[in-house]
C-alpha positions as CSV (number, residue, x, y, z in Angstrom):
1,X,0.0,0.0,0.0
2,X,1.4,3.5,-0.7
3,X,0.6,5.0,2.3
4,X,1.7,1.9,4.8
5,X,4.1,3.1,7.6
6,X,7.7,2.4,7.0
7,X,9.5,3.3,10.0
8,X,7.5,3.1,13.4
9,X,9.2,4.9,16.6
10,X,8.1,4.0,19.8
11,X,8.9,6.8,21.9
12,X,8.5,10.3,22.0
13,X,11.0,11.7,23.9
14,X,14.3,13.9,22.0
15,X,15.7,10.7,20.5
16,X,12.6,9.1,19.2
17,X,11.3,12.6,18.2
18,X,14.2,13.7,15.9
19,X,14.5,9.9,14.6
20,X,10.9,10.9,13.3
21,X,11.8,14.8,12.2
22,X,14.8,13.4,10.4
23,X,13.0,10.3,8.5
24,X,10.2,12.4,7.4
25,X,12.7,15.8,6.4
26,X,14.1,13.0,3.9
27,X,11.1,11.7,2.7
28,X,10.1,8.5,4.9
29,X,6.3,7.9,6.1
30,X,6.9,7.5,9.6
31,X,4.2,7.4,13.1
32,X,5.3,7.8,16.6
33,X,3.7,6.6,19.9
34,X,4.4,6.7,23.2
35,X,2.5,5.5,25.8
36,X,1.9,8.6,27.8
37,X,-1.3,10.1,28.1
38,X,0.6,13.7,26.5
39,X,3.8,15.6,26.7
40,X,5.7,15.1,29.9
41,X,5.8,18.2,32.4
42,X,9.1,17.8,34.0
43,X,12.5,19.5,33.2
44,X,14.8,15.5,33.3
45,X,17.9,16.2,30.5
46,X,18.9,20.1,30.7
47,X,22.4,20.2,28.7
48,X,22.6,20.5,24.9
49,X,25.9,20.5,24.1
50,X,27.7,21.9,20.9
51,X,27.9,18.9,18.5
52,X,24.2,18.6,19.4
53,X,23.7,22.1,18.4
54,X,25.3,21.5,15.0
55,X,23.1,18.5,14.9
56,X,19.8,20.7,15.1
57,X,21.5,23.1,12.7
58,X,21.4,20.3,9.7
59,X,17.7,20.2,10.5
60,X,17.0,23.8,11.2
61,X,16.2,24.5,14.2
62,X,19.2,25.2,16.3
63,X,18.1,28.5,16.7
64,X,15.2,28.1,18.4
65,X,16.6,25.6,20.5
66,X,18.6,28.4,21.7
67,X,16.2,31.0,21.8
68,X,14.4,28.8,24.0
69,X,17.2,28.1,26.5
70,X,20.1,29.8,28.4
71,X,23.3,29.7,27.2
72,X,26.4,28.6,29.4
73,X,30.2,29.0,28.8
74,X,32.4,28.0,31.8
75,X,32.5,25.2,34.4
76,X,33.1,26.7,37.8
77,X,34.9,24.7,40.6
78,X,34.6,25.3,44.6
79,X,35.6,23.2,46.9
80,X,35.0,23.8,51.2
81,X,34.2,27.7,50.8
82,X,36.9,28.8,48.1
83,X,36.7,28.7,44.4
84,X,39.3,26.4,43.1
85,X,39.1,27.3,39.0
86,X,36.8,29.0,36.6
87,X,37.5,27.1,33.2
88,X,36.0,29.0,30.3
89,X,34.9,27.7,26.8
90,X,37.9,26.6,24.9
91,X,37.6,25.7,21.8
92,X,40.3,26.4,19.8
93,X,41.1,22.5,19.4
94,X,37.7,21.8,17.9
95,X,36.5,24.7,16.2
96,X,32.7,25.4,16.5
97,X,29.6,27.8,15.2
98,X,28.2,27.1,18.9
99,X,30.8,27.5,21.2
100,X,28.4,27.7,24.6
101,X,26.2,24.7,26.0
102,X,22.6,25.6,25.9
103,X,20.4,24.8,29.5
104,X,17.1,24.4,28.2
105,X,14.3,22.0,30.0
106,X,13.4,18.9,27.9
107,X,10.2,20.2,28.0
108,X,11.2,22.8,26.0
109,X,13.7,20.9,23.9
110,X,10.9,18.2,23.0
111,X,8.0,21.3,22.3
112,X,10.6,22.2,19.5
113,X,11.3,19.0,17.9
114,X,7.4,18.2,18.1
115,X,6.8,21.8,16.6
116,X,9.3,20.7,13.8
117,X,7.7,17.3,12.8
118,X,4.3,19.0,13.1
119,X,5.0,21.4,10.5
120,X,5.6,18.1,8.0
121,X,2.3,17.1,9.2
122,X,2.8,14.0,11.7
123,X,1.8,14.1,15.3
124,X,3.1,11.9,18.7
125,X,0.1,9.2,18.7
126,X,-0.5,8.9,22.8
127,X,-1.7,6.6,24.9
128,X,0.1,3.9,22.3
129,X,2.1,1.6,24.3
130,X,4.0,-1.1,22.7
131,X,3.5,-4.4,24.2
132,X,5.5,-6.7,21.8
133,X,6.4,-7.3,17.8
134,X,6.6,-9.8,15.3
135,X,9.2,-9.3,12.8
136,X,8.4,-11.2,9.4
137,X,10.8,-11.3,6.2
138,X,9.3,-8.1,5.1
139,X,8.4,-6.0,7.9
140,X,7.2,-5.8,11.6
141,X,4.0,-5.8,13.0
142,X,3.9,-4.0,16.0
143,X,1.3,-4.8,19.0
144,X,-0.2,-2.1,21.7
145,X,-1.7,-2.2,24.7
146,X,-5.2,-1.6,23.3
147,X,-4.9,-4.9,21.1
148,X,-3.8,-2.7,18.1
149,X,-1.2,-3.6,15.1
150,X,0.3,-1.8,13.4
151,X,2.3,-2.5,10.6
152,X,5.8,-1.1,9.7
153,X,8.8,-2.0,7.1
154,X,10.9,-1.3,10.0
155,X,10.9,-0.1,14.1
156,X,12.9,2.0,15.7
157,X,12.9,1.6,20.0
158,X,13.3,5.0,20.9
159,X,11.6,3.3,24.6
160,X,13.4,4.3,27.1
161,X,16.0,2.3,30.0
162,X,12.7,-0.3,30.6
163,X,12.6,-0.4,26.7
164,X,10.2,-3.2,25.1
165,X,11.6,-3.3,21.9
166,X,15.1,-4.2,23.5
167,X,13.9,-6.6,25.3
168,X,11.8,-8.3,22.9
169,X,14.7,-8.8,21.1
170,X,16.7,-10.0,23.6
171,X,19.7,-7.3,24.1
172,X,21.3,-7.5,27.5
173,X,22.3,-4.3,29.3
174,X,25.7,-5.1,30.7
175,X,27.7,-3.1,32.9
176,X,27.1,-1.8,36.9
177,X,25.2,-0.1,39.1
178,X,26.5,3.5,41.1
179,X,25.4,5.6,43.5
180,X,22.1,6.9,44.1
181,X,21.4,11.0,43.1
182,X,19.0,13.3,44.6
183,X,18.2,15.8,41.9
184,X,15.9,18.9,42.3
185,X,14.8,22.3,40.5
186,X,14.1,25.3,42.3
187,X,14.1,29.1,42.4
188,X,17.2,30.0,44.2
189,X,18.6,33.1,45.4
190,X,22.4,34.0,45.3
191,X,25.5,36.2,43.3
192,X,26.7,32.8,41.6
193,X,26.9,33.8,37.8
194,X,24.2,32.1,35.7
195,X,26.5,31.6,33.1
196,X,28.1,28.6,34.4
197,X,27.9,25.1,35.8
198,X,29.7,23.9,39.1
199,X,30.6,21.7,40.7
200,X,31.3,22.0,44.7
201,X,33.3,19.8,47.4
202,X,32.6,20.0,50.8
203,X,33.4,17.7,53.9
204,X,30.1,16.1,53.6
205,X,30.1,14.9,50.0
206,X,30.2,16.5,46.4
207,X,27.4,18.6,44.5
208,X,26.6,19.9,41.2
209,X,24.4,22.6,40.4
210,X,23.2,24.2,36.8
211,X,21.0,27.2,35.8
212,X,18.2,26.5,33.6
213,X,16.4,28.9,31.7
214,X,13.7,31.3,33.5
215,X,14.2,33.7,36.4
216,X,16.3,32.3,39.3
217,X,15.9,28.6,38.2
218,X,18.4,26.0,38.8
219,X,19.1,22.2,38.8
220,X,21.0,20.9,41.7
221,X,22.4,17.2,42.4
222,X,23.4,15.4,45.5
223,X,25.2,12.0,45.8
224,X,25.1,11.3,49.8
225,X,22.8,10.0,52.0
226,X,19.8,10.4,49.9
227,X,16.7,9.2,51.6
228,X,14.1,11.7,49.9
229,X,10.8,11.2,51.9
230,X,9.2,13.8,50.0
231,X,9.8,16.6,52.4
232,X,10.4,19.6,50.2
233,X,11.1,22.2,52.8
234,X,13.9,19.4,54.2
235,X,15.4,19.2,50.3
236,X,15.4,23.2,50.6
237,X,17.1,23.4,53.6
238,X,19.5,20.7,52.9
239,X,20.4,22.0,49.6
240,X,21.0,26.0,51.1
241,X,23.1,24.6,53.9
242,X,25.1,22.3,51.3
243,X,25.9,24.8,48.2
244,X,26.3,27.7,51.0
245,X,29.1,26.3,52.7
246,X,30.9,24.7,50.2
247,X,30.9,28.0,47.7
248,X,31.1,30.2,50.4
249,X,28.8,32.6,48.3
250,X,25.3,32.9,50.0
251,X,22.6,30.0,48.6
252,X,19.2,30.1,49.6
253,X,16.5,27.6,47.6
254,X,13.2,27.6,47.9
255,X,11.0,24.7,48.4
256,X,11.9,22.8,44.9
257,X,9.3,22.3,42.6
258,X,10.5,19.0,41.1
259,X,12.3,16.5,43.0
260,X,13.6,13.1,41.4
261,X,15.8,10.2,43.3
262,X,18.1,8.7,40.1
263,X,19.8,5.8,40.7
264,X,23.1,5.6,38.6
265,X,23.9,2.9,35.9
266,X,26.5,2.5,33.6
267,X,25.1,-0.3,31.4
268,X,24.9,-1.0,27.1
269,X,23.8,-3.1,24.8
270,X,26.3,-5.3,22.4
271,X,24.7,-4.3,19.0
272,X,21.9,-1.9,18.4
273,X,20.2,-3.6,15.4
274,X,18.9,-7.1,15.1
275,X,16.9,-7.2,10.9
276,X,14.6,-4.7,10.3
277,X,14.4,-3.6,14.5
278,X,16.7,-1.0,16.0
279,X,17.2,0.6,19.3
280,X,18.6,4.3,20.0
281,X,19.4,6.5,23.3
282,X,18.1,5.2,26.6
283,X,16.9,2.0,25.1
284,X,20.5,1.4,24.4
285,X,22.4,3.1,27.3
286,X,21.7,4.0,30.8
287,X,24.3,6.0,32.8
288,X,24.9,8.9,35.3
289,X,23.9,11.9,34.7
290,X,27.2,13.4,35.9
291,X,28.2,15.0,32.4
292,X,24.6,15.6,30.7
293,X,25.4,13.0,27.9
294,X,22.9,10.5,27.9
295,X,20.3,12.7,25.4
296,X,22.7,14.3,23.8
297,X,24.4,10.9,22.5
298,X,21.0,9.4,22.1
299,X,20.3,12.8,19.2
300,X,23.3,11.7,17.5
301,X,22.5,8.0,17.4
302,X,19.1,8.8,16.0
303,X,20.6,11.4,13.3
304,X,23.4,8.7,12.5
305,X,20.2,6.2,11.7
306,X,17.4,8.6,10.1
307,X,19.6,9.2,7.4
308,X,20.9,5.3,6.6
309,X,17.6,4.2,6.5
310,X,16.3,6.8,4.5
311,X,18.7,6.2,2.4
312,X,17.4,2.6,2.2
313,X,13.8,3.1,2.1
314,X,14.7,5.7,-0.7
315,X,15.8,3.2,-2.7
316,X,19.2,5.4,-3.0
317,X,21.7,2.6,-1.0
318,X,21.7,-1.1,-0.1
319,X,20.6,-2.6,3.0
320,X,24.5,-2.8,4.1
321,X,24.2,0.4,4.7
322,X,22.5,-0.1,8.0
323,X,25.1,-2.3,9.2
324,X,27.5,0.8,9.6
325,X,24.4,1.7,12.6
326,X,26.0,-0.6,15.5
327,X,29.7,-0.2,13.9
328,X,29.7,3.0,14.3
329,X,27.6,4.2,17.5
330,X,28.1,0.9,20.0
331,X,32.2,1.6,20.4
332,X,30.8,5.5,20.6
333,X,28.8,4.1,23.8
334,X,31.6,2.6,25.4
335,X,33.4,5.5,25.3
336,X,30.5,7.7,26.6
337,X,30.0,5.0,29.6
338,X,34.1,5.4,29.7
339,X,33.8,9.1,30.2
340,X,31.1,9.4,32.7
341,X,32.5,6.5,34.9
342,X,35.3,9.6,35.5
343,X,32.6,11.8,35.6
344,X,30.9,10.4,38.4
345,X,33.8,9.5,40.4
346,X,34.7,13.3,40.4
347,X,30.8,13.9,41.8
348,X,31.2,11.3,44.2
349,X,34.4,12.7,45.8
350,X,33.8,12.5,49.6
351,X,36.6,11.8,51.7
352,X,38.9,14.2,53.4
353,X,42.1,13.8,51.5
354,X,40.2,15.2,48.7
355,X,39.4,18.4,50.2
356,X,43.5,18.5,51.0
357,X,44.3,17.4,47.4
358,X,42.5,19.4,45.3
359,X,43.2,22.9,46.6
360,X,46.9,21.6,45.8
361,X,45.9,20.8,42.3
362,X,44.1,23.7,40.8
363,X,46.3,25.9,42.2
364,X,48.9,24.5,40.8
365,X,46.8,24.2,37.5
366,X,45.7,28.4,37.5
367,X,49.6,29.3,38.0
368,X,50.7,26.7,34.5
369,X,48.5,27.6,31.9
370,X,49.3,25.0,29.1
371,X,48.0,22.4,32.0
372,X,44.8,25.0,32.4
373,X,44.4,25.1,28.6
374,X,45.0,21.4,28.3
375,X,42.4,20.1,31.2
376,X,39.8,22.8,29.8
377,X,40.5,21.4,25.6
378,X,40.1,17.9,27.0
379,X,37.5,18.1,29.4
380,X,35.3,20.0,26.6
381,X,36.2,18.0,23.8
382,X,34.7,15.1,25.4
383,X,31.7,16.7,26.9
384,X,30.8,18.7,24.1
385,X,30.7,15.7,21.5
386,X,33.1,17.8,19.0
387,X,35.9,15.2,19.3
388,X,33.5,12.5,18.5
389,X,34.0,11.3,14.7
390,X,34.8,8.4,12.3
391,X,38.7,8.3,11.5
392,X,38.7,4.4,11.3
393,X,35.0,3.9,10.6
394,X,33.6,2.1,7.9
395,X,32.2,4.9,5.6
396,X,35.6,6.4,6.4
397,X,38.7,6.4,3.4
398,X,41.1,8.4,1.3
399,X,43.2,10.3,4.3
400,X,45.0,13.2,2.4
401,X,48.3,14.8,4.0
402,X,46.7,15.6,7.3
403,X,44.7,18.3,6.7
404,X,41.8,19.0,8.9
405,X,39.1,18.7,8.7
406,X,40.3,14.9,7.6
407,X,38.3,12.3,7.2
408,X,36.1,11.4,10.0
409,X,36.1,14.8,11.5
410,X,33.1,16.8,11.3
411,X,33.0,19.5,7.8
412,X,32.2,22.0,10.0
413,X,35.6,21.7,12.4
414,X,36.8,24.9,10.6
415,X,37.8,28.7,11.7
416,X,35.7,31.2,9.4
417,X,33.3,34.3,10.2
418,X,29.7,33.3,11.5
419,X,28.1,35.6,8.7
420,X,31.2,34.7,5.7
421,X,29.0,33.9,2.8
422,X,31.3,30.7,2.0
423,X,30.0,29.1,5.2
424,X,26.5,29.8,5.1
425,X,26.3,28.6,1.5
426,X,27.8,25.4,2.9
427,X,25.5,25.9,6.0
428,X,22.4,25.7,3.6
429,X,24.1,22.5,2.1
430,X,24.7,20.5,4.7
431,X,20.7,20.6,5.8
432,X,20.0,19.0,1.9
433,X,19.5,15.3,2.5
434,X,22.1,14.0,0.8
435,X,25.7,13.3,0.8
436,X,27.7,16.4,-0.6
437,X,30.7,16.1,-2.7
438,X,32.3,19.7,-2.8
439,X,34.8,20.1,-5.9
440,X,37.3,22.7,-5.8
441,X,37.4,23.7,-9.4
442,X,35.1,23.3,-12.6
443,X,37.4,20.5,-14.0
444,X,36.3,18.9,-10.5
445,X,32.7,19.3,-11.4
446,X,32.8,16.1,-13.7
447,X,33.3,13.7,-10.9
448,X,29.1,13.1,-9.9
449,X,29.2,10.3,-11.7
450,X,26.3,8.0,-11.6
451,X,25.4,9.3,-8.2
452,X,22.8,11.8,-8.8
453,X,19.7,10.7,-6.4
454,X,21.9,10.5,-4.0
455,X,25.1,12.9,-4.2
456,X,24.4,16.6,-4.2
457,X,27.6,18.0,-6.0
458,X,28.5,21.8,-5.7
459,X,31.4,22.9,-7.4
460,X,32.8,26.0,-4.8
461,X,33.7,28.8,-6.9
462,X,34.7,32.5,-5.6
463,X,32.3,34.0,-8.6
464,X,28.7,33.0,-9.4
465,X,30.1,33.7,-13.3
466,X,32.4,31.3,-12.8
467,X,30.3,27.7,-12.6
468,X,26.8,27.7,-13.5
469,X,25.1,26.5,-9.8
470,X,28.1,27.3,-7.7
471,X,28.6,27.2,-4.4
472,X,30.0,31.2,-4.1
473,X,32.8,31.5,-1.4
474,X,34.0,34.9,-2.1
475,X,37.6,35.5,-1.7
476,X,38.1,31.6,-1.2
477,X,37.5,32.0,2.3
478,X,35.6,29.0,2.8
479,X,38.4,27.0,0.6
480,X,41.1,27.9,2.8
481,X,39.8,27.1,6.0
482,X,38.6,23.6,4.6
483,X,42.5,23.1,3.6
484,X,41.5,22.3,-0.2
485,X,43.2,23.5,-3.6
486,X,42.3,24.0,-6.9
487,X,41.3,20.4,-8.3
488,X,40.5,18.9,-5.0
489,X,37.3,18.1,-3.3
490,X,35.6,16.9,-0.4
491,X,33.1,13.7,0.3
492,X,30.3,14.8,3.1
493,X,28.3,12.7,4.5
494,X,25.1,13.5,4.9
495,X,25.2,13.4,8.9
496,X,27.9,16.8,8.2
497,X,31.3,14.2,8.7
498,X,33.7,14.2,6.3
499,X,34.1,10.6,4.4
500,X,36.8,11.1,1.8
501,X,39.1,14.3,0.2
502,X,41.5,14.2,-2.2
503,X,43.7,16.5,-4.3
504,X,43.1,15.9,-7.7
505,X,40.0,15.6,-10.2
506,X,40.2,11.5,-9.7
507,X,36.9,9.9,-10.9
508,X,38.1,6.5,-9.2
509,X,39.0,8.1,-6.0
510,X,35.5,9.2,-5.6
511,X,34.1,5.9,-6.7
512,X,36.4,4.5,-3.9
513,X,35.4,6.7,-1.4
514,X,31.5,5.9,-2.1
515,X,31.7,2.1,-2.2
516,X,31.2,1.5,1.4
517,X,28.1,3.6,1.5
518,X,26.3,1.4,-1.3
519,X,25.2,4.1,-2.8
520,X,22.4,2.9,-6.2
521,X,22.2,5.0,-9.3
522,X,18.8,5.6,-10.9
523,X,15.5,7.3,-9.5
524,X,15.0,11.1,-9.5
525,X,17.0,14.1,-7.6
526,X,15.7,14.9,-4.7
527,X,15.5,18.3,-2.3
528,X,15.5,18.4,1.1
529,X,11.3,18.0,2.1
């Protein structure tokens, strides 16, 4: 039938949301249920983080995400009454258009995604809740609590840590359990700058506390001796006491108005396909929410798969395609579980040789500033999701003499002016749908090949007289901060990572560099929906 669904998502939270926005941008009839009654109230996932922001540049609305939100640019750290170190945004090592962290609700960040996929006419379905599925050679059919089916060519488990779809298909979550978190919000008064996260030591244990957008609103944490009864004026008072003494900086919180008790896990799944069924975010990874990852890896995962399977669906690249999924984003999991391991061992911090030690450190750290520069580079890069690519990965070839952004790094790792036409030409491009092959030079121009539905080819050119279609970088602005000459080009892929670059006008060098995507010739040109 042509109107059957071909991609259901089960769960409307930010992954399973811009798995939807992002299959139908490119074309795909999906549906989404969750089995809420409506839209959750609550604030849960606060951080957006650069790479996310690029992210929700490609599909245009990065800037209401941040319109929406509060933007943050240091990480401040106290310890017993004195500030240890301020470390500012730093990110010289992985250049950015977003250079800040955004605070916004997930409230807020799932109103915009479900404004987004409204505008291409598809709506959360509530009250849907999967019960179980039965894959067949050519599809699943789905089953809901109501004693619905619903057919699909494929499903996505978007479902959350206690997700169905994983399992129903039988995917273990291995790894351990931490400590317990008390998490609140709250209107708070105090001189702290609202421009920063911290994180604060004291004799009795180790907190963490984060604006959020609105009027004296913040998120605070707390890893010891959480027994929550529901008191609110007890969390108020023990919070004031806590981030009072340990900044030194008056704190006083008001009775919160959301309180949540979050037990830590660092647990994943081995693979995140099994046939036409996939799983993506929580579903596939649960973890502490020391560094504000979880969501924001869970976008990218999502991304990474809207645009295979479009791909797929589109009839524009084999099956094999989808493989490249779980090769890619399950050793990207480790790592994140690798990361926020550290992470929560530097919330949990309790005993009293700490409160000796680190004074020590930072001071040591604020008088040596290549150690300052190199803990704020590293500590970003991680966190912020800009050092996360493909060198080795399997849609990855063709490494040219070092160059950067090389393959595997992300296109937009480059130095040039916010409002340079060059970039926002390549801005607009990187939201079409397909991959991008930018040829430096009109002898370059000859290389599309047989890849039309699926390659859009621009040809960068300083003068709109000088290649009919052009991508216009005036002055060759653009071309210099990518690192290319005249008769090279560049292999995008359509999630904004670079694939393949080369020097020279070689035909078979781009045929190379396309095989492991499977791209298939034939079938119309298509525009971003």
């Amino acid at each position: 039938m042509p109107d059957q669904t071909e991609v259901l998502v089960a769960g409307a939270g930010p992954v399973g949301l811009t798995a939807a926005l992002e299959l139908t941008r490119r074309g795909v009839r999906a549906r989404i249920v969750d089995a809420a009654s409506g839209p959750a109230t609550t604030s849960r996932a606060i951080a957006t983080h650069p790479r996310t922001l690029e992210t929700y540049d490609q599909m245009g609305i990065a800037d209401e995400m941040i319109a929406r939100g509060l933007i943050v640019r240091a990480f401040t750290m106290y310890s017993n009454g004195s500030r240890l170190i301020r470390l500012d945004a730093d990110y010289t090592a992985s250049p950015t258009q977003f250079p800040f962290t955004v605070a916004i609700d997930q409230v807020r960040t799932e109103e915009v995604l479900r404004e987004a996929l409204a505008r291409h006419g598809v709506e959360v379905e509530w009250d849907t809740a999967l019960t179980g599925f039965d894959e067949t050679p050519d599809g699943v059919l789905s089953h809901t609590a109501s004693g619905a089916s619903i057919p699909s060519a494929w499903l996505i488990g978007c479902d959350g840590g206690h997700s169905t779809v994983r399992k129903q298909l039988g995917l273990p979550l291995t790894g351990e359990v931490n400590e317990t978190w008390l998490i609140a919000d709250a209107l708070v008064d105090t001189d702290l700058p609202r421009n920063s996260i911290y994180w604060i030591h004291t004799s009795g244990g180790t907190l963490m506390m984060a604006p959020l957008p609105g009027a004296r609103r913040w998120r605070m944490l707390d890893t010891v001796d959480v027994d929550y009864d529901g008191d609110a004026g007890a969390i108020a008072a023990r919070f004031t006491g806590k981030l009072s003494v340990g900044t030194g900086v008056p704190v006083v919180v008001e009775a919160p108005a959301w309180v949540s008790v979050f037990t830590a896990q660092q647990r994943m799944v081995p693979a995140m396909q099994s046939g036409r069924v996939f799983v993506a975010g929580d579903a596939a990874h649960v973890h502490s929410p020391a560094s504000g990852q979880g969501m924001n890896t869970g976008i990218q995962e999502a991304y990474n798969l809207a645009w295979k399977l479009a791909m797929v669906i589109r009839g524009w690249a084999g099956a094999d395609l989808l493989d490249t999924y779980s090769q890619e984003r399950v050793p990207v999991g480790a790592g994140l579980l690798e990361s926020t391991r550290t992470a929560s061992a530097l919330v949990a911090l309790k005993n009293r040789l700490a409160g000796v030690a680190l004074p020590v450190v930072f001071a040591i750290m604020r008088r040596v500033p290549p150690m300052r520069v190199r803990a704020q580079r590293t500590a970003l890069g991680r966190v912020s999701g800009l050092d996360i690519g493909y060198p080795r990965g399997p849609l990855t070839t063709t490494t040219t003499g070092g160059r950067r952004p090389a393959p595997g790094d992300r296109v937009r790792r480059i130095t040039v002016a916010a409002d340079n036409p060059g970039w926002q030409a390549l801005r607009a491009e990187l939201r079409d749908v397909r991959w991008t092959l930018l040829a430096f030079g009109a002898e370059a121009a000859a290389l599309a090949g047989p890849w039309g539905p699926a390659l859009s080819v621009r040809t960068v050119a300083e003068d709109a007289a000088d290649v009919e279609g052009a991508l216009i970088d005036p002055g060759g602005v653009l071309t210099e901060a990518l690192g290319a000459a005249a008769g090279g080009w560049i292999l995008i892929r359509p999630d904004g990572y670079v694939a393949a670059r080369g020097d020279t006008p070689d035909p078979a060098a781009v045929r190379a560099a396309l095989a492991p995507a499977h791209l298939l010739s034939g079938g119309p040109v298509a525009a971003p929906v």
